[in-house]
N, C-alpha and C positions, 0 to 999 in steps of 0.2 A: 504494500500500500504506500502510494507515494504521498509521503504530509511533511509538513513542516510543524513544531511541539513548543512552545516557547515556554519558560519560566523565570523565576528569580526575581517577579514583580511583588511588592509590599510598602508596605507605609515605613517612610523616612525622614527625620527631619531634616530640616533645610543643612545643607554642608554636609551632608553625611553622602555614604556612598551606596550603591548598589550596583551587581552584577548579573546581566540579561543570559541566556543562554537560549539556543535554536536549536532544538535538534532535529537532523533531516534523517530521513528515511525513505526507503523505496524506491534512489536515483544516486545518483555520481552527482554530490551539490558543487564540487569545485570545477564544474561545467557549466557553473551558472554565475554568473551577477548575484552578491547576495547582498541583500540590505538591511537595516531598521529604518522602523516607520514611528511615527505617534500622531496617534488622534483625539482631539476631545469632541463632545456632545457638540452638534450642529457647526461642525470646523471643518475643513479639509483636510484631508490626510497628509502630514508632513515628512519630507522627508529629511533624515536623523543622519545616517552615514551609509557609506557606502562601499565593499570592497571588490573590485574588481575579481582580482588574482593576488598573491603572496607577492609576486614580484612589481604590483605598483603600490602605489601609495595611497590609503585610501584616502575617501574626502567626506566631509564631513561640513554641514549646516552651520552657519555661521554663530548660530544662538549654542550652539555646541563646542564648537572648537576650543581647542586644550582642555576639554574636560573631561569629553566621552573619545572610549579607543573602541575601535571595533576591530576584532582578527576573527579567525577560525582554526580548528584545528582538525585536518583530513584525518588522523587516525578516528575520533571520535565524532566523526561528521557533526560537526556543532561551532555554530556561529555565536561571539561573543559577542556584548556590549558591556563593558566598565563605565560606568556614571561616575564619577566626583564631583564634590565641591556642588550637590544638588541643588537647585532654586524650586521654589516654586512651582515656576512658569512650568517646571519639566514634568509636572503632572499630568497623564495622561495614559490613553491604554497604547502603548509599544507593539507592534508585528513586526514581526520577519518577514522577510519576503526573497523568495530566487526568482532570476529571471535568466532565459535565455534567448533568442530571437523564435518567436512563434507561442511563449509558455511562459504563463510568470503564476508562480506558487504563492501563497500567504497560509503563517499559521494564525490561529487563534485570537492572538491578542492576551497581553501579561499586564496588568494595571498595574502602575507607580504613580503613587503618591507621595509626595514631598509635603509637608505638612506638621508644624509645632504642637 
């Protein structure tokens, strides 16, 4: 079964950290574009970072950058997201997503909440 599993979303105080995790299944995911996403209630889906392949550099949404790292790791087929240094603003439900020309997968969605 080909799905994408996301985890590691919960309630954070502002400055604190958390760690996203994507686990792929049912495909070869370093064949694909993977990414995060975050959405809130009546928003557009935004997009969080994005990794290519190991050999570029990923990029990353400006309201993000130097905070959040996104890799993967092929033995474990699983896409990361490292949050630090959380705001607020970064509340929101998180997806995963693969993509490759013709196919683009999304998991679930993983709520973070930043919140005193």
């Amino acid at each position: 079964q080909v799905q994408l599993v996301e985890s590691g979303g919960g309630l954070v105080q502002p400055g604190g950290s958390l760690m996203l995790s994507c686990a792929a299944s049912g495909f070869t995911f370093t064949d694909y574009v993977t990414s995060w996403y975050r959405q809130n209630p009546g928003k557009e889906r935004e997009l969080v970072a994005t990794m290519i392949s190991e050999d570029i550099s990923p990029s990353y949404a400006d309201s993000v950058k130097g905070r959040f790292t996104i890799s993967r790791d092929r033995a474990k087929k699983t896409v990361y997201l490292q949050m630090n240094s959380l705001k607020s603003e970064d509340t929101a439900v998180y997806y995963c997503s693969a993509i490759r020309p013709g196919e683009r997968l999304w998991g679930q969605g993983t709520q973070v909440t930043v919140s005193s």
